[in-house]
C-alpha positions as CSV (number, residue, x, y, z in Angstrom):
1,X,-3.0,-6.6,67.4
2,X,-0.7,-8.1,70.3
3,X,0.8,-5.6,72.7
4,X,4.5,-6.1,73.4
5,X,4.8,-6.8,77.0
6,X,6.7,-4.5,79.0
7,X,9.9,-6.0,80.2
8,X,10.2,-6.3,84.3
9,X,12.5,-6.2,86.8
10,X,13.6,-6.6,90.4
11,X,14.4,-2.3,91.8
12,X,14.9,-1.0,94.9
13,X,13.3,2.6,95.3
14,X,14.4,5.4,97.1
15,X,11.9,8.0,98.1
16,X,12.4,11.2,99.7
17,X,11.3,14.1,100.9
18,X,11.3,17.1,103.2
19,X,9.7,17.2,106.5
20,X,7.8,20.5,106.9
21,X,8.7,22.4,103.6
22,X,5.4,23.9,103.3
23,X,6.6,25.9,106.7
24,X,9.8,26.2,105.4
25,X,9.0,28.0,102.3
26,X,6.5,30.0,104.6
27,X,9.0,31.4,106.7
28,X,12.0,31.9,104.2
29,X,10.3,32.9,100.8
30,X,13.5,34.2,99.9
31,X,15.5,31.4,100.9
32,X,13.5,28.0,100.3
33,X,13.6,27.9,96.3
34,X,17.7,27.5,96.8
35,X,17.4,25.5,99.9
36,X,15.2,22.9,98.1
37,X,17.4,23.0,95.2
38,X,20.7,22.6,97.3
39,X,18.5,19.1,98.8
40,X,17.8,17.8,95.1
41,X,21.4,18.5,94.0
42,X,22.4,16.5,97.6
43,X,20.1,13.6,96.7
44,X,21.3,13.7,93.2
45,X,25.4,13.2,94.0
46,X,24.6,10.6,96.6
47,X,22.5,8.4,94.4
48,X,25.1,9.0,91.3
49,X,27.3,7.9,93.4
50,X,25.8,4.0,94.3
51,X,25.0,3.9,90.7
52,X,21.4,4.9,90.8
53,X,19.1,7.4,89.0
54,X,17.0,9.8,90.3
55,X,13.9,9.6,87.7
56,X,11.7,12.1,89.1
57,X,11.8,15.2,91.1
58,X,8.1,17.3,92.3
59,X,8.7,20.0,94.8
60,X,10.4,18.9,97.6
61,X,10.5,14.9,96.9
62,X,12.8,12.8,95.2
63,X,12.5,9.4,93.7
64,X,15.7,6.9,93.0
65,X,15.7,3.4,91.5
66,X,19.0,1.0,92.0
67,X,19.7,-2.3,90.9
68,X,21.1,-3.4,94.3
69,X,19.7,-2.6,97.8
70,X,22.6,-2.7,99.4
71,X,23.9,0.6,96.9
72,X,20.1,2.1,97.3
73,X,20.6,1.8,101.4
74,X,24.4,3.0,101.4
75,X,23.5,6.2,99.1
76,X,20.2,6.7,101.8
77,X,22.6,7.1,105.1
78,X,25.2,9.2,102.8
79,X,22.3,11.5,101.8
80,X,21.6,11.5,105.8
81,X,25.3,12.5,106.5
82,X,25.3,15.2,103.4
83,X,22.0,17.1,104.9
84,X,23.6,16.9,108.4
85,X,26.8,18.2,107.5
86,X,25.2,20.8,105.4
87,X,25.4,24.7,106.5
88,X,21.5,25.7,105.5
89,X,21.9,29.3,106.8
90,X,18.8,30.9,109.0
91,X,16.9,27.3,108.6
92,X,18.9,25.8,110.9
93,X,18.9,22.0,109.4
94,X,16.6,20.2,107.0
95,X,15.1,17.3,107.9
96,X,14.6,14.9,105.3
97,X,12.7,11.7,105.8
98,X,13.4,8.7,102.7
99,X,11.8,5.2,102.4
100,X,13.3,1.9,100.3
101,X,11.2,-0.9,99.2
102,X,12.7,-3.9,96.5
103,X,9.9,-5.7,94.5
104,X,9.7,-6.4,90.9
105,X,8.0,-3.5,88.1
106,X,7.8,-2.7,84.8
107,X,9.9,-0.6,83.3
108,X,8.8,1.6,80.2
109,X,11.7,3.7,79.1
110,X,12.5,5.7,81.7
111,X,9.2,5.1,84.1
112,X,8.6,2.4,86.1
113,X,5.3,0.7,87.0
114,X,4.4,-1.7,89.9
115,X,3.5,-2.3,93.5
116,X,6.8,-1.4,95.2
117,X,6.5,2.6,93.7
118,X,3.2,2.2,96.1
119,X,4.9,0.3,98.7
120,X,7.4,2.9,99.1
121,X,5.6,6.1,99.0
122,X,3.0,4.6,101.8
123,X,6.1,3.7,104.2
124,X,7.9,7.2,103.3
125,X,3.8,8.5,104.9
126,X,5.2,6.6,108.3
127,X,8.5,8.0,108.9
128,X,9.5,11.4,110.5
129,X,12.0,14.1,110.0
130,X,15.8,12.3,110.1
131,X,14.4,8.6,109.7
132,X,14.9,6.0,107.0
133,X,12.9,3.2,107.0
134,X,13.1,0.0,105.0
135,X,10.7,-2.9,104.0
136,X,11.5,-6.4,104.4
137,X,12.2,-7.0,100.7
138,X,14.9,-4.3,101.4
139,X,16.5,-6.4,104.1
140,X,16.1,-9.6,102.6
141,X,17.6,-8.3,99.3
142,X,20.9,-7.2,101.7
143,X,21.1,-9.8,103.9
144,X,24.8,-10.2,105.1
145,X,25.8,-7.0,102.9
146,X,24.9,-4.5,105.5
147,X,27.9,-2.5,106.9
148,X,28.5,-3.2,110.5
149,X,27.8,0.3,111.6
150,X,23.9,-0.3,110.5
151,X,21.4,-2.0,112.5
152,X,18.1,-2.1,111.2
153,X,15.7,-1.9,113.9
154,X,12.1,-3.6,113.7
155,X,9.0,-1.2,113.9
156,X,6.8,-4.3,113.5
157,X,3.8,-4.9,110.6
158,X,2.1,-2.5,109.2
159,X,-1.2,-2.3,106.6
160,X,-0.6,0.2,104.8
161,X,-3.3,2.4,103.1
162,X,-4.5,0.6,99.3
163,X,-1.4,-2.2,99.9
164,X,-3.2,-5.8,100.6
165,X,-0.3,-7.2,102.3
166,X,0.6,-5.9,105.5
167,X,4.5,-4.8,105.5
168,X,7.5,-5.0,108.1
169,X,8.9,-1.9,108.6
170,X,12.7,-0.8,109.9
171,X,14.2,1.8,110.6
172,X,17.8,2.1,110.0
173,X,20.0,3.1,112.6
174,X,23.7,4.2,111.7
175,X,26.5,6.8,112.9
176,X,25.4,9.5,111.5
177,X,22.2,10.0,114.0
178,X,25.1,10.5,116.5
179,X,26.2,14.2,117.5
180,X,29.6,14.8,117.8
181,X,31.0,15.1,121.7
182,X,31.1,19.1,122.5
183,X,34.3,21.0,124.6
184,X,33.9,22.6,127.3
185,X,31.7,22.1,130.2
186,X,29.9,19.2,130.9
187,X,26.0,19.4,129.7
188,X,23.3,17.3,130.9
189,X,23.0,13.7,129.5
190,X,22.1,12.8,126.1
191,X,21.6,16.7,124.9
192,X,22.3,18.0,121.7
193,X,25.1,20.4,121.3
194,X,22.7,23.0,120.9
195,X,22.6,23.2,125.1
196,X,26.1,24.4,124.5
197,X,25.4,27.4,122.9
198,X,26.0,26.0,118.8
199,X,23.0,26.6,116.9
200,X,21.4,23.5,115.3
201,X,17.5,24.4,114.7
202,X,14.5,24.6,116.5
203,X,13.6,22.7,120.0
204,X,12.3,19.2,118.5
205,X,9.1,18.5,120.4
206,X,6.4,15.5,120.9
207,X,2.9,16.0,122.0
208,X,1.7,13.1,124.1
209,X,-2.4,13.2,124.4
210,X,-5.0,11.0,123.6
211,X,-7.5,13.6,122.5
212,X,-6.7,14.3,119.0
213,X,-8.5,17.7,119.1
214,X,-5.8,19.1,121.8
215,X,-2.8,17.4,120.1
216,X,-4.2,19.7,117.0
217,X,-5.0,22.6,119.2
218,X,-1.2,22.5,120.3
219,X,0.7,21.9,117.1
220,X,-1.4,24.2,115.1
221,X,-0.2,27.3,118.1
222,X,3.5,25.8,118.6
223,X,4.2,25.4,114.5
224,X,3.8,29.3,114.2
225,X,6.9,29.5,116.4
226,X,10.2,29.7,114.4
227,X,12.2,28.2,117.6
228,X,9.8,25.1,118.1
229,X,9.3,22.0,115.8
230,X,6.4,19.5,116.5
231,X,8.6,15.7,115.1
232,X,6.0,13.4,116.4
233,X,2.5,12.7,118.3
234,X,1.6,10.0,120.6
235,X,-2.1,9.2,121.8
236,X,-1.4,7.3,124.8
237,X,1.7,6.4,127.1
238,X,2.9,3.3,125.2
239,X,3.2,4.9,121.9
240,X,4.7,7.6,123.7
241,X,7.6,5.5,124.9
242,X,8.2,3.6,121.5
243,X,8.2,6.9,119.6
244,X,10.9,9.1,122.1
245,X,13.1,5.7,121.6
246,X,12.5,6.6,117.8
247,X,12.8,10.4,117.5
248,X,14.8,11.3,120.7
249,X,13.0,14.7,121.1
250,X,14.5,17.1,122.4
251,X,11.3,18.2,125.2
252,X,7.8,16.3,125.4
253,X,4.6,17.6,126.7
254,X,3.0,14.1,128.2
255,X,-0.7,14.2,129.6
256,X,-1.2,11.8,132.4
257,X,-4.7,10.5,132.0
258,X,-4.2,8.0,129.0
259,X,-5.2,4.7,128.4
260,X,-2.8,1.8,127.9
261,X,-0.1,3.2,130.1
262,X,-0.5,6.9,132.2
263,X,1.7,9.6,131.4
264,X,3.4,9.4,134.9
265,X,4.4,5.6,134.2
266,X,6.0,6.7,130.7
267,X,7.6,9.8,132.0
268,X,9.7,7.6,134.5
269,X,10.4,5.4,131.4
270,X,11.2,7.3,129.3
271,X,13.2,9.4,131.8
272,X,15.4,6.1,133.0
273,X,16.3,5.5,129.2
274,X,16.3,8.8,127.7
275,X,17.9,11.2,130.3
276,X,18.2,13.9,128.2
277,X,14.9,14.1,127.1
278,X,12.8,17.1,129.3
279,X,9.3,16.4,129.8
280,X,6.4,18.8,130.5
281,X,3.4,17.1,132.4
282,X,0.1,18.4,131.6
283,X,-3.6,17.6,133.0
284,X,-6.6,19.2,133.4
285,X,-6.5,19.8,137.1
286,X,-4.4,20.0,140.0
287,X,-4.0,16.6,142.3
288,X,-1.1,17.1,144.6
289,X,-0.5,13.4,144.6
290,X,0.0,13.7,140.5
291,X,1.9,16.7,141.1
292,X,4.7,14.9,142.9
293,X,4.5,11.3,141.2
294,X,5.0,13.3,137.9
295,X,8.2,15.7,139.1
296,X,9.4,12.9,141.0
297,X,9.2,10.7,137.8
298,X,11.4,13.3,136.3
299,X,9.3,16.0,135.1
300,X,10.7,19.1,134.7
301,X,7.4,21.4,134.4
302,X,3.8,21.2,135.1
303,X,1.1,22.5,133.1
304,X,-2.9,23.0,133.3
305,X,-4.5,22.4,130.0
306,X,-6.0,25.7,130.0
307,X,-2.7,27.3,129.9
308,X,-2.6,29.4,127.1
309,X,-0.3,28.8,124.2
310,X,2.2,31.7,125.4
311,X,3.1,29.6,128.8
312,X,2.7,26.5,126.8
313,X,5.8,27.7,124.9
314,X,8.0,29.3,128.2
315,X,8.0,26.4,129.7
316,X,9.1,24.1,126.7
317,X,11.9,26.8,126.6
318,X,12.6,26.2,130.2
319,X,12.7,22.5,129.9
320,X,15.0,22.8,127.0
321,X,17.3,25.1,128.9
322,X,17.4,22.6,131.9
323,X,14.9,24.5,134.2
324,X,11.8,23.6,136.0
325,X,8.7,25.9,135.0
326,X,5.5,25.0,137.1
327,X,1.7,26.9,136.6
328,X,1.3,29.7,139.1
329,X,-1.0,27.2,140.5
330,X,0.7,24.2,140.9
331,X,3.8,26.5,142.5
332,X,1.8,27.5,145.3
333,X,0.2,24.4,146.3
334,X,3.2,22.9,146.5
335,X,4.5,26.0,148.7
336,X,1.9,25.9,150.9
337,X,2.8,21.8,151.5
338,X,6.1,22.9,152.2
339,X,5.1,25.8,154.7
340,X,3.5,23.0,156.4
341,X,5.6,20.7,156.7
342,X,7.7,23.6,158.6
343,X,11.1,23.0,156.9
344,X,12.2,26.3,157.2
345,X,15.4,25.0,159.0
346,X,16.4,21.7,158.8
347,X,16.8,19.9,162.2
348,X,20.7,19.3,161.3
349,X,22.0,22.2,159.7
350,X,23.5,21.9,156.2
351,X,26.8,23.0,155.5
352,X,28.0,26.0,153.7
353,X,29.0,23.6,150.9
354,X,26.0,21.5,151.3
355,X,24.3,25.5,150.9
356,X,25.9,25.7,147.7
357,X,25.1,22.1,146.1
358,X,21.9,22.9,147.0
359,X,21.3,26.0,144.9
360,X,23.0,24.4,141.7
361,X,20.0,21.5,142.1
362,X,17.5,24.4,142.4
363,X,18.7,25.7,138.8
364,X,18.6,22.1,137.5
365,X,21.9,20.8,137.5
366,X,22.9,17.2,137.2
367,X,25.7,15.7,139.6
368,X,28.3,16.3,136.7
369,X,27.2,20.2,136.5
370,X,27.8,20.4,140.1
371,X,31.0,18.8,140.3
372,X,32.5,21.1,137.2
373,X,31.0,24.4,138.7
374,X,32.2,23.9,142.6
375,X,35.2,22.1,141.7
376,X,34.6,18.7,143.6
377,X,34.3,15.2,142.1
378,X,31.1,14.0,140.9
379,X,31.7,11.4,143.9
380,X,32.1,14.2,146.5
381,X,29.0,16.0,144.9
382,X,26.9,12.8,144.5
383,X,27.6,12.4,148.5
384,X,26.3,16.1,149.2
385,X,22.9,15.6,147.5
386,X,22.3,12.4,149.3
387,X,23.3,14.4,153.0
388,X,21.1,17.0,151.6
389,X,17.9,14.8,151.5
390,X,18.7,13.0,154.5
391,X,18.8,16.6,156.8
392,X,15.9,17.8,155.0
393,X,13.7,14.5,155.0
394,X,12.9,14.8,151.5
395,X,12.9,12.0,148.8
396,X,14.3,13.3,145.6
397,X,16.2,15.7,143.9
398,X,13.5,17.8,142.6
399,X,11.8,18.2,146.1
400,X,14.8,19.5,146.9
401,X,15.3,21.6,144.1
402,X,11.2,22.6,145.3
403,X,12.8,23.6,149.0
404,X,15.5,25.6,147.5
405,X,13.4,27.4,145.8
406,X,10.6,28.3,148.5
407,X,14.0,29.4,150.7
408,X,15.1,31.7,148.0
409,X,18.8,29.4,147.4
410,X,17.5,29.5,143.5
411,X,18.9,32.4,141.8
């Protein structure tokens, strides 16, 4: 007896799903069942509405087909927008990572069957909270279609797990990544409006280490914390600079022994195209030479590795709130260096206004700040710092900020 053989088809698949709902339904029991069904309603409406289907739903994950790629990517940033726009009470925000891959299936009724189902649901296993990433059949199938608002960016070829064929992967970039400007007072570069007092979720933090046993030690601690969210891990500088460009964190504790490129080299990297990211340095031991290459690389804390998982915490608070927090440790070494170098008054003496700049650069404040708070120009205030590390000798902003502090101009 023949069997009838099951008609095929070219699809592009949409898969989704939420970022940390096993936590989520952890810490709001009451909550998460509604949250989760307010997502699948989301997903539902914005597929509907680029004439796809959503043919199966299993906890938190969703799964669309469409018959064009350029409807399946258009109903993926609209889904990105929805969540975004979305008031999800005491969660804060959801953050929902999808995957598209095009390829040809089977379709039985109202199932399909094929390699792209596979394709998509490994690539959906790379992506983090907030991303949607793409295959190249997606990108081929919408060449010249894209809107000019989306640009796919290459994350290079990937084997994926059980898929023969390695796969390029993208990420699509659009507006709706973008936070909107906020009123008021200036805040430091390339934050999100949560510095500004609105309340948008937890602090988004990367671990940076290649020991796997201490990036596990860290985020099994930090995930028990309802203001702290662990979006990504690197094991060794490079990744580390390729995955901040990805996920913008919000703070990023950064070992500096590492292979393929030292935390202090990624630091200033990531610092000089990432402003507003904070990062915390962290090592084993205390090297005063380390010390200052990181802070001077733009750290804005300093850990030992046996800190315990209470300071660990303070001093990713800190760095989010724009201050410095450095181990008892590490604080007095450099005090002692400072007491040595007897700066306790500067050969020319700084001005009363000079007096003042320097205490907003002990609580962290960027040239804008400054200006805003004392009522100069950022010019004017720009020109104070640079007399300030002139009379004192010192090279940087943050050994200022170090001086002010030993002299007591901090609080």
């Amino acid at each position: 007896m023949e069997t009838s053989q099951a008609p095929t088809a070219e699809v592009t698949f949409l898969f989704t799903d939420v970022e940390g709902s096993t936590r989520l339904a952890e810490r709001f029991p009451d909550q998460a069942a509604e949250i989760l069904a307010r997502h699948q309603a989301c997903i539902a409406d914005a597929v509907g509405r680029h004439g796809g289907r959503v043919f199966e739903e299993v906890g938190d994950a969703a799964y669309a087909a469409f018959d064009d790629p350029v409807e399946a990517i258009l109903a993926a940033i609209e889904l990105a927008s929805d969540l975004a726009a979305g008031d999800w009470g005491e969660v804060g925000r959801l953050r929902v990572r999808a995957a598209l891959d095009t390829g040809s299936v089977q379709r039985r009724g109202a199932r399909f069957f094929g390699p792209p189902l596979f394709r998509a649901a490994r690539i959906l296993g790379l992506a983090h909270g907030g991303e949607t990433l793409i295959s190249d059949t997606v990108l081929s199938g919408a060449s010249g279609r894209l809107p000019e608002d989306l640009r796919p960016r290459d994350l290079g070829t990937h084997r994926l797990r059980d898929i023969t064929e390695p796969v390029q992967v993208y990420q699509l970039l659009h507006s709706t990544r973008g936070s909107p400007p906020v009123s008021g007072p200036p805040t430091r570069a390339g934050k999100s409006p949560k510095e500004a007092g609105s309340d948008d979720g937890p602090i988004r933090v990367m671990l940076v280490d290649d020991h796997l046993v201490v990036r596990r030690g860290l985020k099994g601690f930090l995930e028990l914390l309802r203001d702290i969210e662990i979006v990504g891990e690197a094991a060794d500088g490079e990744g580390a600079v390729a995955l901040a460009d990805r996920l913008q964190p919000d703070v990023i504790l950064m070992d500096l022994m590492m292979p393929k490129m030292d935390g202090i080299t990624a630091i200033g990297e990531i610092k000089r195209a990432h402003p507003g990211i904070e990062i915390v340095a962290v090592t084993s031991f205390i090297e005063e030479q380390k010390v200052t290459s990181a802070l001077e690389a733009g750290a804005s804390g300093y850990l030992l590795k046996d800190a315990d998982g209470d300071e660990v915490a303070t001093a990713i608070r800190a760095a989010f709130a724009g201050e410095v927090h450095l181990d008892a440790k590490v604080a007095r070494m450099l005090a002692e260096r400072f007491r040595a170098r007897k700066l306790e008054e500067p050969v020319e003496p700084l001005t009363d206004r000079e007096g003042e700049v320097l205490g907003q650069l002990a609580q962290g404040a960027s040239n804008k700040e400054i200006a805003y708070r004392l009522g100069i120009t950022e010019r004017t205030a720009r020109t104070h710092v640079s007399n300030i590390l002139g009379k004192l000798s010192l090279a940087s902003r943050t050994q200022a900020a170090l001086w002010a502090v030993e002299h007591g101009l901090g609080s």
